[in-house]
C-alpha positions in Angstrom: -31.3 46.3 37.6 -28.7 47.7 35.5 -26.0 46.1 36.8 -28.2 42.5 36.4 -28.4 43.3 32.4 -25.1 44.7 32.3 -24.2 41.0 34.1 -26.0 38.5 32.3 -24.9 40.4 28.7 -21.2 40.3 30.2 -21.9 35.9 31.0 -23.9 35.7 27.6 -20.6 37.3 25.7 -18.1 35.4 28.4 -19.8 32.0 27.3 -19.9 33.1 23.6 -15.9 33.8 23.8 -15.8 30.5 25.7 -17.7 28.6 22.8 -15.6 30.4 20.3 -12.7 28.8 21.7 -14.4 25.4 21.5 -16.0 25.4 18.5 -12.5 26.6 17.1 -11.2 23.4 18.7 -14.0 20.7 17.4 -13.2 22.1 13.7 -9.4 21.5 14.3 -9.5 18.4 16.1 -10.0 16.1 12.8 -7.4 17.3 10.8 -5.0 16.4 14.7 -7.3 13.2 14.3 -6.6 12.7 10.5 -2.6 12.8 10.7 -2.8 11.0 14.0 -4.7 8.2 12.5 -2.7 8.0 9.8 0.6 8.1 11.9 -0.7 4.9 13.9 -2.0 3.2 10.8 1.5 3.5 9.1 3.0 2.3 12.8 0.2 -0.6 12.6 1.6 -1.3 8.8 5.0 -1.5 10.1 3.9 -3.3 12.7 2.4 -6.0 10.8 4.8 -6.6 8.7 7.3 -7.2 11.1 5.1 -10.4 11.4 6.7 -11.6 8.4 10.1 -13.3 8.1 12.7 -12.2 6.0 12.5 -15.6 4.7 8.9 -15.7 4.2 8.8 -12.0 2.2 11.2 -13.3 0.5 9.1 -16.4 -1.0 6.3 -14.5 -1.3 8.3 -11.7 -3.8 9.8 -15.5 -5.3 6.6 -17.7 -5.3 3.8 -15.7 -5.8 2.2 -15.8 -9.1 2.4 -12.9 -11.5 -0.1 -10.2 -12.3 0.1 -8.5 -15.6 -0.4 -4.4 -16.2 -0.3 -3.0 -20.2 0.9 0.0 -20.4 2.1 2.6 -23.2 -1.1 2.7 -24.9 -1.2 -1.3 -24.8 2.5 -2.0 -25.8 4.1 -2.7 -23.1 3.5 -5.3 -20.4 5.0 -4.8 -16.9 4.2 -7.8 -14.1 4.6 -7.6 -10.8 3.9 -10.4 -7.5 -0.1 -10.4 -7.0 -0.5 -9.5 -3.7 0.9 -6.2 -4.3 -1.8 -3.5 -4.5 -2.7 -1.1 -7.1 -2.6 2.7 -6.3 -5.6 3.6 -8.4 -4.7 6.8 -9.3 -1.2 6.4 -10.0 -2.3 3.8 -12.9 -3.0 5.1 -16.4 -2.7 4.3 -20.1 1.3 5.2 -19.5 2.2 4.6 -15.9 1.5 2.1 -13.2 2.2 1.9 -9.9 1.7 -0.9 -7.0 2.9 -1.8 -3.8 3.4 -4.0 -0.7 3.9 -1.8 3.0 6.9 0.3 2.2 7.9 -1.6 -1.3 6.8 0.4 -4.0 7.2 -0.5 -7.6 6.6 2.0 -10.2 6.8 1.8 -14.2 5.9 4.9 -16.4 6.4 5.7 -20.1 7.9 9.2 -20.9 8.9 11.7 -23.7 11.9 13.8 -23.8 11.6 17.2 -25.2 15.5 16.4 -26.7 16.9 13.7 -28.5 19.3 12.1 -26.0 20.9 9.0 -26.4 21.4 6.2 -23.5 24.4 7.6 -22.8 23.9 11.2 -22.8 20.3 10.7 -20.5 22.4 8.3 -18.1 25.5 10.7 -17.7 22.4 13.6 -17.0 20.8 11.6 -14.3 23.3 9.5 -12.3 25.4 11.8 -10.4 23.3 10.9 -6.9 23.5 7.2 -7.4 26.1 5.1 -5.3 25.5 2.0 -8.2 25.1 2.1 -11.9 25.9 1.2 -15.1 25.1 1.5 -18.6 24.7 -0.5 -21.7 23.6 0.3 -25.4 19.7 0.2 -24.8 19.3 0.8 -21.1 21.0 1.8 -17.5 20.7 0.9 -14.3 20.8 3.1 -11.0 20.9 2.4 -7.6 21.3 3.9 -4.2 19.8 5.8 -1.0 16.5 8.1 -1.2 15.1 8.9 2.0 15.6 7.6 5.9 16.6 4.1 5.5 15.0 4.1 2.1 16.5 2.5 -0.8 16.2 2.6 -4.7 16.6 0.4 -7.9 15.6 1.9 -11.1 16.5 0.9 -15.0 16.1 3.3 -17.8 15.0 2.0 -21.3 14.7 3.7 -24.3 11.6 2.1 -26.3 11.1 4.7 -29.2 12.6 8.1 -30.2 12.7 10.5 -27.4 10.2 7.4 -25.6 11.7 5.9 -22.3 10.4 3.6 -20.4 11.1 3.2 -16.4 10.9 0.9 -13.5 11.9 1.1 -9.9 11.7 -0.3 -6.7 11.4 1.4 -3.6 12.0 -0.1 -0.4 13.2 -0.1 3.2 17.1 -1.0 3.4 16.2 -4.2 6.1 14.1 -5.8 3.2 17.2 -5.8 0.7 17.4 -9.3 0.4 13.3 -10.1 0.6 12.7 -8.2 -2.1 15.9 -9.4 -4.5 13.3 -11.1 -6.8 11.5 -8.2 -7.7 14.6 -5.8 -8.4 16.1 -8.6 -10.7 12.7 -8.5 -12.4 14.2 -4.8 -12.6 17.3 -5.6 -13.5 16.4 -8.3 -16.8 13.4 -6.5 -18.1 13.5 -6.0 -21.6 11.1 -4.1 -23.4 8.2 -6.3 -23.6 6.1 -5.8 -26.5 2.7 -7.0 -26.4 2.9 -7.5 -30.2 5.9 -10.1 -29.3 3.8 -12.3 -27.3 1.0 -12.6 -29.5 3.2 -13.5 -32.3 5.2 -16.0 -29.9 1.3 -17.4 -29.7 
């Protein structure tokens, strides 16, 4: 009799161990399920776009009509092609941020804790970049971030210690797609919302 108790305790504490284990694997399997999901839905996104053309990216970063996003506490307006996406919670009363697959464009309004001038804040900030240049109000920056990831960004100083920057992310094979939207880049100027409604 003992040795029946003393059995059935040893298979109730066997299949307790056992369900441990698996238990232990049902709580880990979504965060495996999370990261693989979102591994084959960034494959799927890369997939997809490789539906696209060159050509036809290209038009659509040309063609496409132009959204408009205010930012700096309503100063500034930034546009940007309109069937690139918002990322909610990169958007704010100084920042916004949108993008299409692996382009990202970004724009945000900063302070300096020191009075620098264009040229003091581009000589700080360029050594990693393989293009750039400079002028009186602004500078441009260019080069290689991650992978085969590549970067345009201009720096513009709007107000005392105030910048304002924009810049393109995107994959090096999309280089000539998206030229429209990093010339947008390239001739922003400061646009003040104050200068439109007085163009009005």
């Amino acid at each position: 009799m003992k040795k029946f108790i003393f059995g059935c305790v040893f298979i109730v504490l066997a299949a307790m161990v056992i369900g441990n284990f698996r238990i232990g694997d049902i709580f880990s399997k979504p965060n495996n399920l999370d990261n693989t999901s979102e591994d084959v839905n960034n494959e799927n996104n890369l997939e997809s776009l490789k539906l696209y053309s060159a050509l036809e990216i290209r038009e659509m970063f040309e063609m496409s009509p132009k959204l408009s996003c205010v930012i700096y506490d309503n100063k500034l307006i930034i546009e940007y092609p309109d069937f690139m996406k918002k990322e909610e919670e990169s958007w704010d009363s100084q920042s916004m941020r949108v993008s299409f697959y692996e382009v990202v464009m970004t724009a945000k309004v900063f302070e300096d804790d020191y009075d620098m001038s264009v040229r003091e804040k581009y000589d700080a900030l360029n050594m990693t970049a393989v293009t750039k240049s400079v002028s009186d109000s602004s500078f441009m920056m260019a080069g290689r971030s991650v992978n085969n990831m590549r970067y345009f960004e201009k720096f513009m100083l709007v107000d005392y210690r105030t910048w304002l920057y924009l810049r393109v992310d995107f994959p090096k094979e999309l280089t000539w797609a998206v030229d429209p939207l990093l010339h947008y880049v390239k001739d922003y100027k400061p646009d003040f919302v104050w200068k439109k409604n007085n163009s009005k």
